[in-house]
ChimeraX commands (.cxc) that place a marker at each C-alpha (Angstrom):
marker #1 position 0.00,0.00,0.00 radius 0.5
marker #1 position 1.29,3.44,-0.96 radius 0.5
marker #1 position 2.03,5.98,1.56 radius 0.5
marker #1 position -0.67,9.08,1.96 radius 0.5
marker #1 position -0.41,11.81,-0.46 radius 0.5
marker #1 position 0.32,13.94,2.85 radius 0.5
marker #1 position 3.21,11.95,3.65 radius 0.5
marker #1 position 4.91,11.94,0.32 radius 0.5
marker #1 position 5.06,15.67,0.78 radius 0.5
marker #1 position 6.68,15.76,4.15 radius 0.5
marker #1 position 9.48,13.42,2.28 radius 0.5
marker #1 position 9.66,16.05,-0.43 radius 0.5
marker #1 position 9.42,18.67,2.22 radius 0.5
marker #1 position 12.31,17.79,3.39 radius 0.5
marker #1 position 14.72,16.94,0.91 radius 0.5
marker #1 position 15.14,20.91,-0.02 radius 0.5
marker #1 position 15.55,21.80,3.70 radius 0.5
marker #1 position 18.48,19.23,3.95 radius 0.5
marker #1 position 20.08,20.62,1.35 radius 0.5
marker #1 position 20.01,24.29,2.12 radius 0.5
marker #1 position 21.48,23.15,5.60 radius 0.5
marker #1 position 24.19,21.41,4.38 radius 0.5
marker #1 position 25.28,24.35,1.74 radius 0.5
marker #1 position 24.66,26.58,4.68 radius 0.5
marker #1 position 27.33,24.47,6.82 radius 0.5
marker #1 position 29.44,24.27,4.02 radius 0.5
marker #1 position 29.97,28.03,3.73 radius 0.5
marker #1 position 31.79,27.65,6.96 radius 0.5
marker #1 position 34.53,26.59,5.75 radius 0.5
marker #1 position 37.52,28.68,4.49 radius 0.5
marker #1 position 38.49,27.97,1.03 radius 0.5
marker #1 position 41.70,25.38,1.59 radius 0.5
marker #1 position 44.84,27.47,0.59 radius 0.5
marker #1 position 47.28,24.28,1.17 radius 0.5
marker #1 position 47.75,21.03,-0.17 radius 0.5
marker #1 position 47.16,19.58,3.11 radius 0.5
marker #1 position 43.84,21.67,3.75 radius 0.5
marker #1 position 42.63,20.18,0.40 radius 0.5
marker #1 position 42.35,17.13,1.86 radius 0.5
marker #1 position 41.05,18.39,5.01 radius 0.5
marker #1 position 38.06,19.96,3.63 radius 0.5
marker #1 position 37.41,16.85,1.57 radius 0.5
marker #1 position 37.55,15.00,4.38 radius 0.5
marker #1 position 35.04,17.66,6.60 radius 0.5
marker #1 position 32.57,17.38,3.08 radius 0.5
marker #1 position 32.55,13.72,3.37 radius 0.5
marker #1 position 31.33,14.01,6.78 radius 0.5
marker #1 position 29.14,16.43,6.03 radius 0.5
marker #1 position 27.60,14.12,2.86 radius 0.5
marker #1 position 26.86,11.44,5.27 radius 0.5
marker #1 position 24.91,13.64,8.20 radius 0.5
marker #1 position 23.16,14.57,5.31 radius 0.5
marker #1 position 21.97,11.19,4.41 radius 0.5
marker #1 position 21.24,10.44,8.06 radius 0.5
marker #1 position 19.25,13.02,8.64 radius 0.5
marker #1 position 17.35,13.15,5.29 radius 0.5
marker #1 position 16.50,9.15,6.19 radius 0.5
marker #1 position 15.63,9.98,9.35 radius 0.5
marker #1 position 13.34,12.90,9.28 radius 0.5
marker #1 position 11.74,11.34,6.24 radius 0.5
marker #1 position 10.95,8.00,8.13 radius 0.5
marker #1 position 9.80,9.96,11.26 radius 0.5
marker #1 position 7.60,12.13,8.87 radius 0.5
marker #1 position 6.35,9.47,7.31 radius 0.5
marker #1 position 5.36,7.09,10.21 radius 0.5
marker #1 position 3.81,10.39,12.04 radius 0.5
marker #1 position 1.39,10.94,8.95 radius 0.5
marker #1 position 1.03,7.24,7.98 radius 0.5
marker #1 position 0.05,5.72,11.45 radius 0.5
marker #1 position -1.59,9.20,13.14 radius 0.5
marker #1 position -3.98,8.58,15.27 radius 0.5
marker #1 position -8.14,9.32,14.35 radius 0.5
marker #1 position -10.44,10.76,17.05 radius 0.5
marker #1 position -12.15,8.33,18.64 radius 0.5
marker #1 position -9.91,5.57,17.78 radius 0.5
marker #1 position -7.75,3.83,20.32 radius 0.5
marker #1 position -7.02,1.21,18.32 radius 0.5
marker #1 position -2.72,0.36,17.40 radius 0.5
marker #1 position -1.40,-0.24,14.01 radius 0.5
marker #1 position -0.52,-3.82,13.78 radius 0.5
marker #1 position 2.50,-4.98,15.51 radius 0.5
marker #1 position 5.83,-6.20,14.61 radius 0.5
marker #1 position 7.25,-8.77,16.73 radius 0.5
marker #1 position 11.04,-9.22,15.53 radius 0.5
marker #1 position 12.15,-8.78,11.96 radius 0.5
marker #1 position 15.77,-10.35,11.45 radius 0.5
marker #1 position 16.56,-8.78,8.02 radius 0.5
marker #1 position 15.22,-5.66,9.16 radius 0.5
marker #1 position 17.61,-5.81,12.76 radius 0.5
marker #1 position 20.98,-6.99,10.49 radius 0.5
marker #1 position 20.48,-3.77,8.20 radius 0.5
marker #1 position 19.73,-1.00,10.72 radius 0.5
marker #1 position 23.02,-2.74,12.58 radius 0.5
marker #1 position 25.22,-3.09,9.85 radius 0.5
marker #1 position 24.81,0.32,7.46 radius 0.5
marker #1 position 26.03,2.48,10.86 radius 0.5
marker #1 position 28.67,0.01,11.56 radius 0.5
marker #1 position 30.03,0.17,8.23 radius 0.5
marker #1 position 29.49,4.26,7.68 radius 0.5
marker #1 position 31.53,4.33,11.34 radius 0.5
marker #1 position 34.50,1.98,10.04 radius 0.5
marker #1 position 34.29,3.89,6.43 radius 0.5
marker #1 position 34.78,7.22,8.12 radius 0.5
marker #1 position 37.18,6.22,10.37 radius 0.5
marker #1 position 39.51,4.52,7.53 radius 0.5
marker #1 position 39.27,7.87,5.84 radius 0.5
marker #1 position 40.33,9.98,8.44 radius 0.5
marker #1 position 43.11,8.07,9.61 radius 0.5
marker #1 position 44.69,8.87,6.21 radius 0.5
marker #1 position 44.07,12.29,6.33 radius 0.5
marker #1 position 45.49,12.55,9.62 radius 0.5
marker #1 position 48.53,10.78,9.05 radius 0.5
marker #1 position 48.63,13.01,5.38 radius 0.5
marker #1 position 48.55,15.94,7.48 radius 0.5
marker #1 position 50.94,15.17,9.60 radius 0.5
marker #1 position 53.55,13.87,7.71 radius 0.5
marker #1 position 56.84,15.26,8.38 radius 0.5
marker #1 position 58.69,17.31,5.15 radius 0.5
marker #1 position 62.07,16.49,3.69 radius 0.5
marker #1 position 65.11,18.24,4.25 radius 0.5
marker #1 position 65.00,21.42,2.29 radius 0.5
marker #1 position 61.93,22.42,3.45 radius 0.5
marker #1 position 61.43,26.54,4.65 radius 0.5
marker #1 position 61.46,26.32,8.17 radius 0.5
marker #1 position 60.28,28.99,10.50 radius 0.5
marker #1 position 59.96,29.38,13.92 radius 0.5
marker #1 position 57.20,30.80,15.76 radius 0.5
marker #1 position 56.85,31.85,19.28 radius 0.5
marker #1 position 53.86,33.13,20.92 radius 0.5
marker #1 position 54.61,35.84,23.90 radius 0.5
marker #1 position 51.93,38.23,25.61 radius 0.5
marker #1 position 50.62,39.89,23.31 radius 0.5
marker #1 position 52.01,39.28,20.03 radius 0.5
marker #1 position 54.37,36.54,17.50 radius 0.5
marker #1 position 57.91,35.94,16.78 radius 0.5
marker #1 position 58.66,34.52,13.42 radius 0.5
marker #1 position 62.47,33.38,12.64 radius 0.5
marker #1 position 63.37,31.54,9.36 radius 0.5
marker #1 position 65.83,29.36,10.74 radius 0.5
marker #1 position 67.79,28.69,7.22 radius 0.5
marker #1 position 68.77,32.90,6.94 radius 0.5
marker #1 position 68.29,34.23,10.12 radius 0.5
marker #1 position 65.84,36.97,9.51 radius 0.5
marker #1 position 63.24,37.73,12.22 radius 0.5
marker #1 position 60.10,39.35,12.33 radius 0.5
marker #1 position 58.49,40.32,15.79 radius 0.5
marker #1 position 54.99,41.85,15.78 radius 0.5
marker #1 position 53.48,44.73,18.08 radius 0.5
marker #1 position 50.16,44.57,19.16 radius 0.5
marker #1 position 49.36,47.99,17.44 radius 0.5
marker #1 position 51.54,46.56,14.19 radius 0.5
marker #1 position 51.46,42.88,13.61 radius 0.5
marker #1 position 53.82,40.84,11.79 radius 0.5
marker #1 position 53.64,39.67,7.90 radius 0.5
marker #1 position 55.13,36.30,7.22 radius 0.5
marker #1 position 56.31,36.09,3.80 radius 0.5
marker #1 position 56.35,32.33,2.32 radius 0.5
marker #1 position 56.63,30.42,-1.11 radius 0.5
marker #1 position 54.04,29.14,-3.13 radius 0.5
marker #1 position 54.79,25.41,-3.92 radius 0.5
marker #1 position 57.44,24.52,-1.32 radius 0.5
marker #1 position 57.64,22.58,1.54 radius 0.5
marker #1 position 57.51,24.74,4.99 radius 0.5
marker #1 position 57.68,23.47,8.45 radius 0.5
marker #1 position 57.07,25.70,11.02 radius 0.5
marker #1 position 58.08,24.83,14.83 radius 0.5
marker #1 position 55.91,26.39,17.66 radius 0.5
marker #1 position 57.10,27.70,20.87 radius 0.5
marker #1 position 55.58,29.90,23.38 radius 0.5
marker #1 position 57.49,32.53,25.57 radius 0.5
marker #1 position 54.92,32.30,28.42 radius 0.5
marker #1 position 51.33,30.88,28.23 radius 0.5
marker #1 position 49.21,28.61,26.04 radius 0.5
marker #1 position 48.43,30.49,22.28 radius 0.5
marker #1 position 46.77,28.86,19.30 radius 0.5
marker #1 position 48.14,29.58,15.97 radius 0.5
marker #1 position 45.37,29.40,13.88 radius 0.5
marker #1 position 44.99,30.71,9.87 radius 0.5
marker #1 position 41.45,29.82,8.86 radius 0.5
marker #1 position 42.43,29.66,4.97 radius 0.5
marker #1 position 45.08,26.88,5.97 radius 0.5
marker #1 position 42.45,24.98,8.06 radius 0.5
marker #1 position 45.02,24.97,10.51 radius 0.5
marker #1 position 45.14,25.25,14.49 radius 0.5
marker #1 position 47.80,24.47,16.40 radius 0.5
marker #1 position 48.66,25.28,20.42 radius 0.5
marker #1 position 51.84,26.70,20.86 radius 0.5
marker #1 position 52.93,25.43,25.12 radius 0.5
marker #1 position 55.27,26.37,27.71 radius 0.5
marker #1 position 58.28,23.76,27.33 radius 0.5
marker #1 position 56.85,21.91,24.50 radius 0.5
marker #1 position 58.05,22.69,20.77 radius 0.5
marker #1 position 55.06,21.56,18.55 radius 0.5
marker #1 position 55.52,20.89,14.78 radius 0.5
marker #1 position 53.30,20.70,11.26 radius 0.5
marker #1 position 54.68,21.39,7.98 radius 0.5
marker #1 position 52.43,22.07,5.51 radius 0.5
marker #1 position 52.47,23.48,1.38 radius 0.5
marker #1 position 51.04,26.09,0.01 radius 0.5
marker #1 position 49.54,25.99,-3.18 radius 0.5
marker #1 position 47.87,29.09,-3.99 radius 0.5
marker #1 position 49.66,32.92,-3.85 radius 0.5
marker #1 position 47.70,35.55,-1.70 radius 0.5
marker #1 position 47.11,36.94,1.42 radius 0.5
marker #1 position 45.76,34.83,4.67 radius 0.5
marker #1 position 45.11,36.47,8.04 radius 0.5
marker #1 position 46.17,34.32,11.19 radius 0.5
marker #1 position 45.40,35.12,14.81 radius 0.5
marker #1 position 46.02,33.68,18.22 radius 0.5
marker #1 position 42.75,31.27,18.96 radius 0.5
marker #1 position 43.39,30.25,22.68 radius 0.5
marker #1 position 42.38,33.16,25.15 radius 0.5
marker #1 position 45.86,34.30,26.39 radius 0.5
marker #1 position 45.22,37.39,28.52 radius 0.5
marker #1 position 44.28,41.73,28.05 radius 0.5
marker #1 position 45.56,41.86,24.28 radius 0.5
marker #1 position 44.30,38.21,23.15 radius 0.5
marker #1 position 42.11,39.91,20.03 radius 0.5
marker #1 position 45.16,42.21,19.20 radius 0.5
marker #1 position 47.64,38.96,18.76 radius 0.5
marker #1 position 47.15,39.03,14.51 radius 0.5
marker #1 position 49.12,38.35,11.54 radius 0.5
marker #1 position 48.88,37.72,8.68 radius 0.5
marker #1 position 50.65,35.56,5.38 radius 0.5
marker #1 position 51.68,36.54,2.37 radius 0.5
marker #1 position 52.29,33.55,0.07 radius 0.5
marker #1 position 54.06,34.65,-3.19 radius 0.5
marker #1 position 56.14,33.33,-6.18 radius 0.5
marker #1 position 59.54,31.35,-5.51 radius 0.5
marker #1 position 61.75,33.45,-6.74 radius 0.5
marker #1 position 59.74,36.52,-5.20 radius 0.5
marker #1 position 60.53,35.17,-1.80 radius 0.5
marker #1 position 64.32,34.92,-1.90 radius 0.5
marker #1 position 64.18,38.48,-3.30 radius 0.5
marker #1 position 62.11,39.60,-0.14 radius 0.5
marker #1 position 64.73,37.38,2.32 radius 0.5
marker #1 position 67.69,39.43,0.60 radius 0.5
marker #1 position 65.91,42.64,1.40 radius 0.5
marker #1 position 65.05,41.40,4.69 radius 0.5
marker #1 position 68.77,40.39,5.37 radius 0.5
marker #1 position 70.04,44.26,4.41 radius 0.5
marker #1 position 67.57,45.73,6.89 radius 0.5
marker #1 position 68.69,46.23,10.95 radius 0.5
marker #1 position 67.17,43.79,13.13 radius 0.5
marker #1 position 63.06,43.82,13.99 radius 0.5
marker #1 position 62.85,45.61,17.65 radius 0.5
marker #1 position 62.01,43.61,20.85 radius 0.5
marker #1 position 58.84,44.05,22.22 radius 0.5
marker link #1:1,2 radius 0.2
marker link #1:2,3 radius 0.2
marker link #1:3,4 radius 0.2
marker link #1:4,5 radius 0.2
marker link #1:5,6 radius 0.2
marker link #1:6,7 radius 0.2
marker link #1:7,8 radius 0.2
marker link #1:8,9 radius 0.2
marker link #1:9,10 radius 0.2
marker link #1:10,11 radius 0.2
marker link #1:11,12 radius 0.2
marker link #1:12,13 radius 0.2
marker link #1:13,14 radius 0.2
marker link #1:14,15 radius 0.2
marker link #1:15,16 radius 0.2
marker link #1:16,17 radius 0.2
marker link #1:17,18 radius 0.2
marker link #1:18,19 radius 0.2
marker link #1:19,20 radius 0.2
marker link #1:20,21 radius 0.2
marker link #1:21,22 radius 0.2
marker link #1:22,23 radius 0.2
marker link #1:23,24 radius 0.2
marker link #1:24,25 radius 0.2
marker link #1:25,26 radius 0.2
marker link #1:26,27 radius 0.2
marker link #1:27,28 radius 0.2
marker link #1:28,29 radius 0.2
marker link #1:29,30 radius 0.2
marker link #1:30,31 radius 0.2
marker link #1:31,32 radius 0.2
marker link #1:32,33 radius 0.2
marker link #1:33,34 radius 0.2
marker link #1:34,35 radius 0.2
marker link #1:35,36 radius 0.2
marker link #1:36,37 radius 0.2
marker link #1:37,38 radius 0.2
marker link #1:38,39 radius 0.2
marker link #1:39,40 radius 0.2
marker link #1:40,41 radius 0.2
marker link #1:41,42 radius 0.2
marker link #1:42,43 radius 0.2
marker link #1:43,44 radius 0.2
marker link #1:44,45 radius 0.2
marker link #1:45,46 radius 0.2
marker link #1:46,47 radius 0.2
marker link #1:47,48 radius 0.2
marker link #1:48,49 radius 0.2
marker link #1:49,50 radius 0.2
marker link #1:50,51 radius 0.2
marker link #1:51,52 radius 0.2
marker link #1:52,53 radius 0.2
marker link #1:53,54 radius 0.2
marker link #1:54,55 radius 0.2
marker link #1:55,56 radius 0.2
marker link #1:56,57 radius 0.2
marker link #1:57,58 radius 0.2
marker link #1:58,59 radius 0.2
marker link #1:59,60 radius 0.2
marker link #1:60,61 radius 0.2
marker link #1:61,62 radius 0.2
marker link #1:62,63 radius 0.2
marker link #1:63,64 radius 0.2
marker link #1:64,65 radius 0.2
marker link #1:65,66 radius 0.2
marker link #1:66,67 radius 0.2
marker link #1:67,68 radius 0.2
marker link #1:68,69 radius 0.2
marker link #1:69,70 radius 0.2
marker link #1:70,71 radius 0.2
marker link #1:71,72 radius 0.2
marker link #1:72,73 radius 0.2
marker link #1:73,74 radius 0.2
marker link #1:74,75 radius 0.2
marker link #1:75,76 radius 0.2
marker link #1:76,77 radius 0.2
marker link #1:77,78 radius 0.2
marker link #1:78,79 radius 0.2
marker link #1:79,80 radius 0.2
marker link #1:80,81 radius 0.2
marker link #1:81,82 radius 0.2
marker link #1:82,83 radius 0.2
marker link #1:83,84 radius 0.2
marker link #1:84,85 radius 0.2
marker link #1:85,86 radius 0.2
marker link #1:86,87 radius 0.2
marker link #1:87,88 radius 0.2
marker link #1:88,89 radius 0.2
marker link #1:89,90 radius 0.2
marker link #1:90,91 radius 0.2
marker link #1:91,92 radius 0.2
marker link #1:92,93 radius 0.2
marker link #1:93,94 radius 0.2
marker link #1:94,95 radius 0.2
marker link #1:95,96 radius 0.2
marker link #1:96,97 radius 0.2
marker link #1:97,98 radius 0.2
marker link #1:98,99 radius 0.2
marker link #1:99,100 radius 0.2
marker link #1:100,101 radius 0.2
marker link #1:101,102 radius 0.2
marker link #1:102,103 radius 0.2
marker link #1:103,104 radius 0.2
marker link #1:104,105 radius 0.2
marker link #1:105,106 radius 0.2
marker link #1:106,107 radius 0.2
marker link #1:107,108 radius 0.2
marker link #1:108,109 radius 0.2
marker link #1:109,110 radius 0.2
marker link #1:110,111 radius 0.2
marker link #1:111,112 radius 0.2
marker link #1:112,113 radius 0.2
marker link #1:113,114 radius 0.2
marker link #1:114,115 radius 0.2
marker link #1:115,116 radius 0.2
marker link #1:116,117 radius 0.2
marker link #1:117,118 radius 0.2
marker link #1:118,119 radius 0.2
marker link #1:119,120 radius 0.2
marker link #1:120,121 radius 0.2
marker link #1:121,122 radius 0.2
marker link #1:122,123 radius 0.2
marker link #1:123,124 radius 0.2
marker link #1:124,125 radius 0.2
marker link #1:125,126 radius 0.2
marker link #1:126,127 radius 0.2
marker link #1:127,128 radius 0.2
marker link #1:128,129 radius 0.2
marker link #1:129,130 radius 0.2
marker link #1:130,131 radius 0.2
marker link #1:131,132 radius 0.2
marker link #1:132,133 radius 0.2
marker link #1:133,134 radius 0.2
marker link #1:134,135 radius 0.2
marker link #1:135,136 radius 0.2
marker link #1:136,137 radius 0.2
marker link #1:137,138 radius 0.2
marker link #1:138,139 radius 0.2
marker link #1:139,140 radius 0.2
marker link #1:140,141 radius 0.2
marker link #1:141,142 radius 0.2
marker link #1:142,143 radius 0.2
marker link #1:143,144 radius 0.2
marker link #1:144,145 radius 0.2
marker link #1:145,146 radius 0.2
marker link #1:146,147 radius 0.2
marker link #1:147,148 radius 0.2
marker link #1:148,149 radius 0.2
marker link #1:149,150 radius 0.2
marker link #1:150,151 radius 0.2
marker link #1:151,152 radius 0.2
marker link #1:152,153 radius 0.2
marker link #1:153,154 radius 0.2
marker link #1:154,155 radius 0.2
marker link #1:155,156 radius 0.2
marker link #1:156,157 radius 0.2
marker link #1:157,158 radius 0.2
marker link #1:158,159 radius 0.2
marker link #1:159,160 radius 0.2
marker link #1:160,161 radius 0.2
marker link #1:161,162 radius 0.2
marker link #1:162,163 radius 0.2
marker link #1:163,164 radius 0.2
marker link #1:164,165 radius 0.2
marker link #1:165,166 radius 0.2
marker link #1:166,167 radius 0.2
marker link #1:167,168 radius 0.2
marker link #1:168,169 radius 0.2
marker link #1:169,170 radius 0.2
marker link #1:170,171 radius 0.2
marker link #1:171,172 radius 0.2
marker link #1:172,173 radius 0.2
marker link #1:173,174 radius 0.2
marker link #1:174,175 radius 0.2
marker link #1:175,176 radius 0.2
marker link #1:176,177 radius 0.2
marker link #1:177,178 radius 0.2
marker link #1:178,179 radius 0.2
marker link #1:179,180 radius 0.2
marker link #1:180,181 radius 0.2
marker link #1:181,182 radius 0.2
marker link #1:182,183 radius 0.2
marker link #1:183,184 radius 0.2
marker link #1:184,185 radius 0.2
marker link #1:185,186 radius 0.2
marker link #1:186,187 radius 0.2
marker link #1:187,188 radius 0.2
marker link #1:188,189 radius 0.2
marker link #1:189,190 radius 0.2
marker link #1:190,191 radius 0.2
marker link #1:191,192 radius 0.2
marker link #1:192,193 radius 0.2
marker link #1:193,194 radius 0.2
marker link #1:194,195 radius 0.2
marker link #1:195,196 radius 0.2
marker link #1:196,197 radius 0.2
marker link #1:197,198 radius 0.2
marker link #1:198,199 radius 0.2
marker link #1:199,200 radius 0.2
marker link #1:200,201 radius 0.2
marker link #1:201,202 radius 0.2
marker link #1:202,203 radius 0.2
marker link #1:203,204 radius 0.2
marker link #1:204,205 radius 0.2
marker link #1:205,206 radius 0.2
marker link #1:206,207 radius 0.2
marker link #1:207,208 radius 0.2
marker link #1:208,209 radius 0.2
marker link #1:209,210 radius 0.2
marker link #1:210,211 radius 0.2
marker link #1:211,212 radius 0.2
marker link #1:212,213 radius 0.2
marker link #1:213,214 radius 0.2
marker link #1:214,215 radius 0.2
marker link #1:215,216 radius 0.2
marker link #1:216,217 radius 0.2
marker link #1:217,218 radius 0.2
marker link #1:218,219 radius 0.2
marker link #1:219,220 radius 0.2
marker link #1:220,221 radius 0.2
marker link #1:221,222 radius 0.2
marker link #1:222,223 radius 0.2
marker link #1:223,224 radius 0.2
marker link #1:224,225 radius 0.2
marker link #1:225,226 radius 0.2
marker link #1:226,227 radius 0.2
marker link #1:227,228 radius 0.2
marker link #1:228,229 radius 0.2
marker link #1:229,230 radius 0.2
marker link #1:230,231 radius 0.2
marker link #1:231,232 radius 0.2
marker link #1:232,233 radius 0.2
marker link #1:233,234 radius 0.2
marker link #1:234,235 radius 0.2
marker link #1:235,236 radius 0.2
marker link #1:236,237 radius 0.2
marker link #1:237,238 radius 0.2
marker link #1:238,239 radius 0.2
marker link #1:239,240 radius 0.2
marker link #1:240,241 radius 0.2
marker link #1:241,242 radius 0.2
marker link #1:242,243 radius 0.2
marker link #1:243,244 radius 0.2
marker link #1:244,245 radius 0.2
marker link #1:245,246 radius 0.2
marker link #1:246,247 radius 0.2
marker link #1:247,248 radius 0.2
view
C-alpha cells in the first residue's frame, strides 16, 4: 500500500531543507589554501555528505510514520504490531557500523597526510607566541620578524614549497590558527610543537592567536603573504640588508 499523499510531501518537504542546511554548513569553511587543507576539507565534506543522508532518512521515516500511522479521534485502536524482523535488525546494525568503520579509515589517512613530516630542504620557520604578540624566525637565513600589538607581523612564504614551522611559546598557552590553511595548532610552555604544511595558492591569509591568552588576546594578529619562488628569496635578501626587527 502506498504511503498518503500527505506523507509523500513531508518526504519532499524535506529533501530541499536538507540541502540548504548542508550548503549553509558548508559556507563555513575557508576555502583550503594548502595542499594539506585540500584534503582536510574533503575529508570535513565527506562528513558532512553522510549527516546529510542520516538526517534526510531519518526525518523522512519519522515524517512518514507520524502521517502514515496518526492517530483518528475516537480511535484507540494500534497499528498492527511487529514482533522481531531479522533482516530488518541486520540492516539497521550493519549500514552504521560500516558508515563508522568507512569514516574512520578515511580519516586516519588524512590525519597521518597531514601530519607527515617534510624532507630536508623544506622553509622552516619558527614561531613563538609571547603576551601579546608573535615571533617569526626563518631558521635557514636568520631573519626575524616580531609583531606589536598595534603593528602585527607579515610572514612572507613560497608558493609550492615545503615549509615546516616549529611552535614555541614565551609564556602561556596560544593557538596559531589561519582559517584559509584549516590549521590550528597550540603553541605550550616547554613543549616545541611541529606541522609542515604546502602552500599551493599565492595571496594573502590572516592568522590570529585562537586560545584566550590574557588583556591583548584579540590584538595577537598576523597575517601571510604567500608569493612566487623566486619573489621570496628576493624579499629574504631585502630582509637580510635591513637592521634587526625591535624587541617588544
Amino acid at each position: 500500500m502506498h504511503p498518503p499523499l500527505k506523507a509523500r510531501r513531508v518526504v519532499y518537504a524535506a529533501l530541499p531543507i536538507a540541502v540548504a542546511t548542508a550548503l549553509a554548513l558548508g559556507g563555513c569553511t575557508a576555502s583550503p589554501a594548502t595542499a594539506e587543507a585540500n584534503s582536510v576539507a574533503w575529508l570535513y565534506n565527506v562528513f558532512l555528505a553522510a549527516a546529510g543522508v542520516v538526517f534526510v532518512v531519518v526525518a523522512a521515516l519519522i515524517g512518514w510514520s507520524v502521517i502514515r500511522y496518526r492517530g483518528q479521534a475516537g480511535d484507540a485502536s494500534l497499528p498492527p504490531q511487529t514482533h522481531g524482523n531479522l533482516i530488518l535488525e541486520v540492516v539497521w546494525w550493519a549500514l552504521p557500523t560500516l558508515l563508522v568503520i568507512g569514516l574512520f579509515v578515511i580519516s586516519a589517512q588524512v590525519l597521518n597526510a597531514t601530519d607527515k613530516r617534510s624532507p630536508s630542504g623544506a622553509v622552516r620557520v619558527r614561531v613563538e607566541g609571547f603576551q601579546w604578540q608573535w615571533r617569526f624566525t626563518y631558521l635557514d637565513s636568520g631573519v626575524q620578524l616580531v609583531g606589536l600589538p598595534d603593528r602585527p607581523p607579515q610572514l612572507v612564504l613560497p608558493v609550492g614549497e615545503q615549509i615546516s614551522f616549529e611552535l614555541v611559546s614565551a609564556d602561556v598557552i596560544h593557538s596559531f590558527y589561519i582559517p584559509h590553511f584549516l590549521l590550528k595548532r597550540d603553541t605550550i610552555p616547554g613543549l616545541a610543537n611541529r606541522v609542515d604544511l604546502t602552500i599551493d595558492r599565492a595571496g594573502t591569509y590572516g592568522g590570529q592567536c585562537a586560545e584566550f591568552c590574557g588583556l591583548l588576546h584579540a590584538r595577537m594578529v598576523f597575517s601571510i603573504r604567500a608569493v612566487a619562488p623566486s619573489d621570496f628569496q628576493r624579499w629574504l635578501s631585502e630582509q637580510r640588508a635591513l637592521p634587526p626587527s625591535p624587541s617588544p
